[in-house]
GULO-28107 format. One line per field, with one value per residue (C-alpha): z, y, x; residue in three letters. Coordinates in nm, 2 decimals, decimal comma, always signed. Example, Ala and Ser with C-alpha at 12.3 -4.5 7.8 and 13.67 -1.06 7.14 Angstrom:
GULO-28107
zz: (+0,78:+0,71) .
yy: (-0,45:-0,11) .
xx: (+1,23:+1,37) .
aa: (ALA:SER) .
***
This chain:
GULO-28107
zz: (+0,00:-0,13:+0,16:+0,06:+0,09:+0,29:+0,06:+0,16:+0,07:-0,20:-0,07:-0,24:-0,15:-0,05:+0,20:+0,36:+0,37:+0,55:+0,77:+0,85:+0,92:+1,18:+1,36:+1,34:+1,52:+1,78:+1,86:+1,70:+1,43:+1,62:+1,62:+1,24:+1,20:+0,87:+1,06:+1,26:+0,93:+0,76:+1,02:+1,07:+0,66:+0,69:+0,45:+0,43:+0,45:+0,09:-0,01:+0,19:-0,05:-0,36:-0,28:-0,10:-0,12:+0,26:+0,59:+0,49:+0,17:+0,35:+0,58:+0,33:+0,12:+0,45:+0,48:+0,13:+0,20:+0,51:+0,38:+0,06:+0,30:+0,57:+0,31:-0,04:+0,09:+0,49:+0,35:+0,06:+0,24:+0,49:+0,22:+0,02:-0,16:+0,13:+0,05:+0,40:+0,55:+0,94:+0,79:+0,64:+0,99:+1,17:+0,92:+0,98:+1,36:+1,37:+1,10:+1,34:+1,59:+1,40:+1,26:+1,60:+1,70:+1,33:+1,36:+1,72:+1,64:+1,32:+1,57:+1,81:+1,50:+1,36:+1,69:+1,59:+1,23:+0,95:+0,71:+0,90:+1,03:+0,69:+0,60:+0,95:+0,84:+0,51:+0,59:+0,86:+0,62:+0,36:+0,67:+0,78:+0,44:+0,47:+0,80:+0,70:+0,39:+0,60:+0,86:+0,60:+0,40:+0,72:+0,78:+1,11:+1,25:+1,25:+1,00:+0,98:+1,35:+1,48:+1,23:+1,38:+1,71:+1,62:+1,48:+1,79:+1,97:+1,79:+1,83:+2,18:+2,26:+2,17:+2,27:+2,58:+2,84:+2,97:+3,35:+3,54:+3,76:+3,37:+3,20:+2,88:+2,60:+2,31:+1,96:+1,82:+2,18:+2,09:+1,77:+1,80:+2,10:+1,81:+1,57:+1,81:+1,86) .
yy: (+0,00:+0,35:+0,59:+0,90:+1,22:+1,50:+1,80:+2,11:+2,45:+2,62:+2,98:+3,30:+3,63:+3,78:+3,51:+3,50:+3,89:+3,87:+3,61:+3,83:+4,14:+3,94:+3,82:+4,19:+4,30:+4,00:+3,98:+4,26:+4,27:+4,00:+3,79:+3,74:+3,41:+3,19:+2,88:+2,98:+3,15:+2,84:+2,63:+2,86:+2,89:+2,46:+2,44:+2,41:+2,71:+2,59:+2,77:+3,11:+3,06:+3,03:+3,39:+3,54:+3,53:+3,59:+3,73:+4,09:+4,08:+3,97:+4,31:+4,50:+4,39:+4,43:+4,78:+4,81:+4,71:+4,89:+5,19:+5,22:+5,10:+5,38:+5,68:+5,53:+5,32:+5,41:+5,78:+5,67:+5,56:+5,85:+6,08:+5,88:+6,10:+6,37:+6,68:+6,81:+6,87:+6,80:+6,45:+6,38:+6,46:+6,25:+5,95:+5,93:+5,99:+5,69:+5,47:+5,56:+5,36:+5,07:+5,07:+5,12:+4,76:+4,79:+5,13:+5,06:+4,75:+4,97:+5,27:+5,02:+4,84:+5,25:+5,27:+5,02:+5,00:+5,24:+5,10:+5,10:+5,43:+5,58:+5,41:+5,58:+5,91:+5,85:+5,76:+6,09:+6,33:+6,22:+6,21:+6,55:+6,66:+6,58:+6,66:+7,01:+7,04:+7,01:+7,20:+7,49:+7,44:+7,53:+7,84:+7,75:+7,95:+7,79:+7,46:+7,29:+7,31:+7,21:+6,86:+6,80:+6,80:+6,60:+6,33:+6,31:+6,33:+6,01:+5,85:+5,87:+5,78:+5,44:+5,44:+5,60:+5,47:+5,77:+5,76:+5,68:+5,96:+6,21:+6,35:+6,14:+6,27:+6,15:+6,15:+6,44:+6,65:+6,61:+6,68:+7,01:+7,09:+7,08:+7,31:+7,56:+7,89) .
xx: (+0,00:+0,15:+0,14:-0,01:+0,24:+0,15:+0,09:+0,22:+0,06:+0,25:+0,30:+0,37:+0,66:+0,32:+0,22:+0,61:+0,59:+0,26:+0,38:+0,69:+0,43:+0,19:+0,50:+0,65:+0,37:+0,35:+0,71:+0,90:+1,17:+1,41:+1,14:+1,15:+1,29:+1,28:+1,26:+0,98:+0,78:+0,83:+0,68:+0,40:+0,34:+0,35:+0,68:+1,03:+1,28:+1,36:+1,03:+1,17:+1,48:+1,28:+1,12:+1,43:+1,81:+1,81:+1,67:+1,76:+1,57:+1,21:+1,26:+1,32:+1,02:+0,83:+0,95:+0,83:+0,50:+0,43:+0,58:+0,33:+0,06:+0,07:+0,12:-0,06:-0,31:-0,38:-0,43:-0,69:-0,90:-0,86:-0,94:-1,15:-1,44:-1,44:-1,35:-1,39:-1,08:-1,20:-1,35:-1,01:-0,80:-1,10:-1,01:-0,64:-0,64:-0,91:-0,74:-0,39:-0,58:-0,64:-0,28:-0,17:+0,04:+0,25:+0,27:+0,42:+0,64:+0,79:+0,85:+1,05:+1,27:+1,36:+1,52:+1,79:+1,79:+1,86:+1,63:+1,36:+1,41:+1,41:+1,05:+0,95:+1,05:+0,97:+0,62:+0,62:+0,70:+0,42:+0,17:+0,29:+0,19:-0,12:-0,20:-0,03:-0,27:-0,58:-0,49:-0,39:-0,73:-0,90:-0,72:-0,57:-0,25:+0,09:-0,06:+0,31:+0,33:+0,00:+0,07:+0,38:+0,24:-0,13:+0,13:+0,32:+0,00:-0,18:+0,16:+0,23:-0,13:-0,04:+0,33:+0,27:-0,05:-0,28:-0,26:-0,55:-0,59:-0,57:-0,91:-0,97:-1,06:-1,26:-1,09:-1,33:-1,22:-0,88:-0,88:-1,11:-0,81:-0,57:-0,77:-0,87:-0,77) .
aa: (UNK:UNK:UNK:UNK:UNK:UNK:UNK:UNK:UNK:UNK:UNK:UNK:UNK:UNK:UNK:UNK:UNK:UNK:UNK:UNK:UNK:UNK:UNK:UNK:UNK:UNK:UNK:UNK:UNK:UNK:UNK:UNK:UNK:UNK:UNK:UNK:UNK:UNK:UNK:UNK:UNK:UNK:UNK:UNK:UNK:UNK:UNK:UNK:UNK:UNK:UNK:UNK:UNK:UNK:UNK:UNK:UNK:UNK:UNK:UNK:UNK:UNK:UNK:UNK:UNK:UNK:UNK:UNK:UNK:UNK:UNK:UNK:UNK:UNK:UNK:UNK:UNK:UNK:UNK:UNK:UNK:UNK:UNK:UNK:UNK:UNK:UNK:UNK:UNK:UNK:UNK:UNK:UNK:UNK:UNK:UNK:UNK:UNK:UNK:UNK:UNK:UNK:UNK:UNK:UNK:UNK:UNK:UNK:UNK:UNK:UNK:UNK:UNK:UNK:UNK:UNK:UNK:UNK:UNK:UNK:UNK:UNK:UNK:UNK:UNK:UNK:UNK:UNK:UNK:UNK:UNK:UNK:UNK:UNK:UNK:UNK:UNK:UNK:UNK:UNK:UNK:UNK:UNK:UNK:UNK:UNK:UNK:UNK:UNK:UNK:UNK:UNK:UNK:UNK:UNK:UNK:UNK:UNK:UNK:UNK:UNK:UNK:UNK:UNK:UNK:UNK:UNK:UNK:UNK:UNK:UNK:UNK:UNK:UNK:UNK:UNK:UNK:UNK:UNK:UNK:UNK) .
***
């Protein structure tokens, strides 16, 4: 009797990438191991080599990715068909939240490594520029400024816990704070 070989899944450089991305954000950048993708993905680090020369090359595609998906994509859908600017600022401080783990996780790897740090700042500077824009297409004073400090704001409310005993505010109280006079 022939015994029936175990098929494993044939996986793609998108499903590696994604597999590097979920572990990114449950462990961190160290935590990006080929041995342990491949035995999540159910194959053989011969599959990571088929997709990859090395270790180095999967970051750097996930770079890739989350770069074009926090300015091209995360900001779509921010923007979307709204041309109200408030709408737009309400979209990315809420999408920020959802983003918040990878955001965090990419923060933490910039601290250590050039590459990602330039995808940080990269991804920063094209946020900036939007945040800018809005604030400047409703008039308000010192627009460069006030987005500099709304970015640090929505990113140091994840990096950084609220204390207990400090008034919360809701997202549309903050962000009517940061447009006020």
């Amino acid at each position: 009797m022939e015994t029936a070989k175990r098929a494993r899944p044939r996986v793609s450089r998108r499903d590696w990438v994604e597999a590097a991305y979920q572990e990114l954000v449950r462990s961190g950048e160290p935590g990006i191991g080929i041995n342990a993708l491949a035995a999540r993905l159910g194959v053989t680090k011969g599959s990571f080599y088929w997709h990859f020369r090395d270790r180095s090359e999967l970051l750097r595609a996930l770079l890739d990715r989350w770069a074009h998906e926090r300015t091209d994509e995360v900001l779509g859908l921010a923007f979307g068909t709204t041309p109200d600017p408030r709408e737009r600022l309400r979209r990315i401080q809420a999408l920020g939240a959802e983003v918040a783990s990878l955001d965090r996780a990419m923060r933490l790897w910039a601290q250590h490594d050039p590459d990602a740090a330039e995808a940080v700042r990269h991804a920063d500077r094209a946020m900036l520029g939007h945040i800018t824009a809005c604030l400047t297409d409703l008039a308000v004073p010192d627009a460069p400024l006030r987005a500099l400090l709304m970015l640090r704001a929505w990113v140091g409310g994840y990096l950084i816990p609220t204390p207990e005993d400090t008034p919360s505010a809701t997202p549309d109280e903050l962000l009517d704070f940061f447009l006020g006079p």
